[in-house]
C-alpha positions in Angstrom: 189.0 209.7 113.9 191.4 212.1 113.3 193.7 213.5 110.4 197.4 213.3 109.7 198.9 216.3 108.5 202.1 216.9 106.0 204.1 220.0 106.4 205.1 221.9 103.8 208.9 222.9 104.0 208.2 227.0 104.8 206.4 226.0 107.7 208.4 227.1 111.5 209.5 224.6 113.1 207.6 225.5 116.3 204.0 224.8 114.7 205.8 221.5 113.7 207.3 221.2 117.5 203.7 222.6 119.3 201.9 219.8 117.1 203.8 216.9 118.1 203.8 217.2 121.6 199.6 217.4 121.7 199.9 214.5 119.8 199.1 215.4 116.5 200.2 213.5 113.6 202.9 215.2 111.4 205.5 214.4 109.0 207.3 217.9 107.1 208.4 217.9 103.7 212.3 217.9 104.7 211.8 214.5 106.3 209.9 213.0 103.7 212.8 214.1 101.6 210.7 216.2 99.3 212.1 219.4 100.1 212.5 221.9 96.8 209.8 219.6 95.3 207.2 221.5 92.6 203.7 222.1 94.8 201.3 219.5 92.4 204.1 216.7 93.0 203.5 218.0 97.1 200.0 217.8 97.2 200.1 214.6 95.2 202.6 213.2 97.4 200.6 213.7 100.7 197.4 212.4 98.9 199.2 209.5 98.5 200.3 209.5 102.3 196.8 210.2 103.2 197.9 213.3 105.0 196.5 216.9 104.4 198.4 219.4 103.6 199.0 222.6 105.3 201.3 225.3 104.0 201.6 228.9 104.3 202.5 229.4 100.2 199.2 230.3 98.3 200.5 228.6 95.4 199.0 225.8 96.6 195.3 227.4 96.7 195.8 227.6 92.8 196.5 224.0 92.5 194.0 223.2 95.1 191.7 225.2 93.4 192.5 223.8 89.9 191.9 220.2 90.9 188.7 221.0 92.6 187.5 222.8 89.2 189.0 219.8 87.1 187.5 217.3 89.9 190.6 215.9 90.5 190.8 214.4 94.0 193.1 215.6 96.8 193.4 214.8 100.2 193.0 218.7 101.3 194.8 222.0 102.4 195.5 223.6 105.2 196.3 227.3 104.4 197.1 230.4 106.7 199.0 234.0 105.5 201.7 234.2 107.9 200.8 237.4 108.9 197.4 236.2 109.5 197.6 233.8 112.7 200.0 233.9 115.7 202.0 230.7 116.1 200.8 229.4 118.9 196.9 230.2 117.7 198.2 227.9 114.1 199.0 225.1 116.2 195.6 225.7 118.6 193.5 225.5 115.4 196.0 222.7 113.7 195.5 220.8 116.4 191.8 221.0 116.7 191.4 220.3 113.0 193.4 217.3 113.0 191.6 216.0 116.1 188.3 216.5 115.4 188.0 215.7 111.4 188.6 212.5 109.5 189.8 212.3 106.2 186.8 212.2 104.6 185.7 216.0 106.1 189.2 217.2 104.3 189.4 215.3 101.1 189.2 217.7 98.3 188.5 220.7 100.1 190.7 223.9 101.4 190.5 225.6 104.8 191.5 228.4 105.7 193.4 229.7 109.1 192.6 231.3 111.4 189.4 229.4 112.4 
């Protein structure tokens, strides 16, 4: 099984674009029409998608972080620095990630990129 993942709106374009065409489930923020949301309404709205969440703002490691102290289920996160990972190695580990796990593996758990 694999995983369907929900952009949030800082991520570029091209880890969007590189996703897509290996086939990799995606749907950003801006399309969902949740762009300038607040990052618990985010994470609660691609919970409710069944889609983990991958974002390059740590803010969402807080919330993640909260719920997980306050057992309050997610569907998971997906975080990198931007400085940490290349473009093209985001999408290489994005891609294995989302083809290799199931949503079960991510729920209420945060990983961290680069692999």
């Amino acid at each position: 099984m694999t995983i369907a993942l929900y952009m949030d709106e800082q991520v570029p374009k091209p880890i969007t674009t590189g996703l897509r065409q290996r086939g990799v489930d995606v749907l950003t923020v801006q399309e969902d029409n949740h762009t300038g949301v607040l990052d618990p309404i985010l994470l609660d709205r691609a919970t409710e998608l069944g889609r983990v969440i991958f974002s390059q703002d740590d803010d969402f490691l807080t919330e993640a972080h909260r719920r997980q102290a306050e057992g309050i289920n997610f569907a998971g996160v997906i975080y990198t620095h931007q400085r940490n990972v290349s473009i093209g190695d985001c999408v290489r580990d994005l891609e294995v990630i989302a083809k290799a796990s199931n949503p079960e593996d991510c729920a209420n758990c945060v990983y961290y990129l680069p692999l």
